[in-house]
N, C-alpha and C positions, 0 to 999 in steps of 0.2 A: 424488719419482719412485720409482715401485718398480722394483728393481733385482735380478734373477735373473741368476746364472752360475754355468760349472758346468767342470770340470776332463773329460776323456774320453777318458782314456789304453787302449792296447793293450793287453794282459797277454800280452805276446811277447818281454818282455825286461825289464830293468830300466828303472828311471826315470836319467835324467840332471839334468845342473846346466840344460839348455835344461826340462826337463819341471819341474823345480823353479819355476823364473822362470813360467813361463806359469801355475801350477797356484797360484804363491803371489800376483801380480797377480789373479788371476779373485776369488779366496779377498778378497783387500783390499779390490777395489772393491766385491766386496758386501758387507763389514763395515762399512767407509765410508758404505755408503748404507742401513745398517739395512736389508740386502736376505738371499737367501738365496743360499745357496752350494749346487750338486749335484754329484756324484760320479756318473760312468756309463763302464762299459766296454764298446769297442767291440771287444768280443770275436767280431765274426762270421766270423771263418777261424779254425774251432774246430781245425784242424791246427795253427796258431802258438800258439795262444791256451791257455796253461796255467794251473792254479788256483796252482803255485807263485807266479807270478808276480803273480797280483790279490795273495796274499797280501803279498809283498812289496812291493805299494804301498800297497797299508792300512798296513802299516807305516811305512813310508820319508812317507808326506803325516802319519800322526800327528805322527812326530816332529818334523815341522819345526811344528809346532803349528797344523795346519787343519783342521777341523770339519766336517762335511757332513751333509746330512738322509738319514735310512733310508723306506725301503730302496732300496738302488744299485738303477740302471737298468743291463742288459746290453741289448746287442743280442741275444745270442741266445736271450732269451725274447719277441724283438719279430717273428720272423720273421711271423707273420699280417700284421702290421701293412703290411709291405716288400711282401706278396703283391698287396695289395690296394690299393697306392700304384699297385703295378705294373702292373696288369689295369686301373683308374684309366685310365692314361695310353697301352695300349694299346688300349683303345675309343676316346679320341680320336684315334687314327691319328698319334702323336708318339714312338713305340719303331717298332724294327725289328729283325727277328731276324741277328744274324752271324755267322758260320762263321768270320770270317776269324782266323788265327794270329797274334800279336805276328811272328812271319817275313814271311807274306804284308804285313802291313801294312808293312813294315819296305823291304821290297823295291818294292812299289808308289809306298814315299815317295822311293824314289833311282831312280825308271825312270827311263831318260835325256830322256823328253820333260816330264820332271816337275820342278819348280823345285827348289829347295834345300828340302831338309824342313825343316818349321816344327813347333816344340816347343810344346805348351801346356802345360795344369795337369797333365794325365796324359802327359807322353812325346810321341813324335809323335803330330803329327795325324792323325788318322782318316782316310784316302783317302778315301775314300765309296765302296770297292767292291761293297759288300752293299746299301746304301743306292741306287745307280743302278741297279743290279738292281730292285731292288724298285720305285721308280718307274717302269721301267721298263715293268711288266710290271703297271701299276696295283693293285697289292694293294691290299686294301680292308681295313685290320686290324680296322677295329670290327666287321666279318661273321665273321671266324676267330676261334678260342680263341688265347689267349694262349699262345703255343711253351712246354712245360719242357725244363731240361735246355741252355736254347740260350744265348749272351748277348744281350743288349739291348740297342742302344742309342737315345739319344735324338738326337731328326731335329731337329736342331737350329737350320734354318733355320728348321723349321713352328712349332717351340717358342717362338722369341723373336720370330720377329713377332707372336704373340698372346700375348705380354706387353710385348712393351716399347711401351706406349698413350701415352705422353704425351709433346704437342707439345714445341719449344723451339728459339727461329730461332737461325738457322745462316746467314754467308752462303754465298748461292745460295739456302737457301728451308728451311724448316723439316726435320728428322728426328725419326726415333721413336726415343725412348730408354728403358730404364729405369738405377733406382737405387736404391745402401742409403748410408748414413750409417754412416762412420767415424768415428771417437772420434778426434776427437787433442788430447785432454785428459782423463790417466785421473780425476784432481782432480774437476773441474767436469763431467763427462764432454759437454763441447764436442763437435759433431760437424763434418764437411764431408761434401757430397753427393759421391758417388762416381756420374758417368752414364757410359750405354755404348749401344751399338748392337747392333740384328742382323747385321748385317754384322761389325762387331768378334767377336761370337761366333764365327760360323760360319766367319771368319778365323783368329783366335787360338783358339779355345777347338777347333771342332768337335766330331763327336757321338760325344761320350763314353758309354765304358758303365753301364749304371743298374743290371745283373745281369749275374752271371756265369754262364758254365757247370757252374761244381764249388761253388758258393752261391748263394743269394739275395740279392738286394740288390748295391749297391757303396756305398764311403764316402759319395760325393754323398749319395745315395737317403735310405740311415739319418740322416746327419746331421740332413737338414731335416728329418725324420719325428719324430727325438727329440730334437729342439732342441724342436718344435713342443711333442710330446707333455708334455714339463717345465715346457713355458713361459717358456723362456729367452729377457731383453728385452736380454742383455747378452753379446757372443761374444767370448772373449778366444784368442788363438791367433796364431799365427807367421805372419809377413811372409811366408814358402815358401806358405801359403795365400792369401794375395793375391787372384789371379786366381777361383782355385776356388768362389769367394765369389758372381763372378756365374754360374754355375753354379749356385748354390744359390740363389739368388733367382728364377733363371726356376722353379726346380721349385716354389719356395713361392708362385710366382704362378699358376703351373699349378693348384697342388693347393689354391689357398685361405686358405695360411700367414701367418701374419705375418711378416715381418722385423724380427730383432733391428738392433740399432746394432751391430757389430764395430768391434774392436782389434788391430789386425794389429801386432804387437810386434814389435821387433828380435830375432835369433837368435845366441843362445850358440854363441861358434865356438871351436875348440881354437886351440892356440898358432901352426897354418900356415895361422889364416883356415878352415878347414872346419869346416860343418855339426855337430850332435853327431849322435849314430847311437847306438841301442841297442847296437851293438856295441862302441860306445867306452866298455868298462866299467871304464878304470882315470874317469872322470868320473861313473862310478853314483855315483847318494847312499848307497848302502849302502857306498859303498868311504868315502868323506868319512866316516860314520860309526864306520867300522871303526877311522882314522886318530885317533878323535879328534873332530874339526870339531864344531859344535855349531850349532842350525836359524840362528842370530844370522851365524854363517863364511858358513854360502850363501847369505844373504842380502846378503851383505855382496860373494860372490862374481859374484854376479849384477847385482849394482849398484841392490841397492833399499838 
């Protein structure tokens, strides 16, 4: 089996003992499998995104002894690519332009005739404010230029009924699903079918945004574009991405993609059970480094 995966960290902080584990699993399973290993930063909020900081993980992944092929992929020499994903999926009438503020959304999701807001991959769900407008009001997006300047997001009900195509009974009578394959065996790399629904989407997930107003693109978008572009058959990455996953399969079915097999890992939590954060830099590798510790301590910290 040929085996591609890749590490694709931010350069908006340092790396942590969580970015360690993820970056040093991805780096193994394709050692293990005579596969290759890629390095790409997704540097596309070039306000966060500083050279100090790539620099600092070039450093910090040598150290702990991992290898990568040149030359890195950045996002933000990909933006053509994110343009034309985008225009893509705005002539088939599956984006819609938003206006609305993380406030309006915010406020919409607690109006009193409105249930208790429901959290997906990205935060609250999406009211559909912009979205019933537009319905509304029959826009025909494949006739109009694609908005700049605006965000996008994707109609996520139109999305996942024209991918999720394959039958599979149910009592009461068959549904349309789709599906990727989870690894749950990094070893043997074993997988199980992960299925879902359109209606699960546009319940849980709803329509997220694909671009932004103050950039091009959003995570979803680039992701699948340069997972694709690499040829990545192996996604290694945090359990907090779970969900997000089928998000990225509808686009990759949208736009033609393969789908890798993902590894959704357990997450490095500090000592009260939370999350690591770039900001929790007494846990940067460079601080373990400073201390002393040696690539052997954080692996040893992480539990490989």
């Amino acid at each position: 089996m040929s085996v591609t995966t890749r590490f694709a960290p931010s350069p908006t902080g340092p790396l942590h003992l969580g970015h360690a584990f993820s970056a040093l699993m991805a780096h193994d399973m394709a050692m293990a499998n005579g596969g290759r290993f890629l390095l790409r930063f997704e540097d596309i909020d070039r306000q966060r995104s500083k050279p100090q900081w790539e620099q600092q993980i070039f450093d910090d992944l040598e150290w702990l002894g991992l290898t990568w092929e040149t030359p890195v992929m950045r996002q933000s020499d990909r933006l053509p690519a994110y343009r034309t994903a985008l225009q893509r999926l705005w002539k088939c009438g599956w984006l819609y332009p938003c206006t609305c503020t993380r406030r309006d959304i915010a406020q919409a999701a607690s109006a009193p005739q409105e249930r208790d807001p429901i959290h997906g991959p990205d935060g609250l769900i999406y009211p559909g404010t912009c979205r019933s407008w537009h319905d509304a009001t029959g826009a025909a997006y494949s006739s109009t230029p694609m908005p700049e300047q605006t965000a996008l997001r994707l109609h996520m009900e139109t999305a996942a009924r024209a991918v999720c195509d394959s039958r599979i009974d149910r009592p009461g009578g068959g549904t349309t699903m789709a599906n990727f394959h989870e690894i749950t065996d990094i070893q043997t790399l074993e997988t199980r079918t992960v299925t879902f629904t359109p209606e699960e989407l546009v319940r849980e997930v709803g329509d997220v945004v694909l671009s932004r107003k103050d950039f091009l693109g959003s995570y979803h978008l680039s992701v699948v574009l340069d997972d694709a572009a690499q040829g990545i058959t192996h996604v290694v990455r945090g359990q907090d991405l779970f969900e997000a996953t089928k998000i990225h399969v509808v686009l990759q079915r949208l736009l033609g993609l393969a789908t890798p097999d993902y590894h959704h890992h357990r997450l490095i939590r500090d000592d009260q059970g939370k999350r690591l954060a770039k900001r929790d830099d007494a846990r940067a590798i460079a601080a373990y480094r400073a201390d002393g510790a040696t690539p052997s301590d954080i692996r040893r910290m992480v539990g490989l």
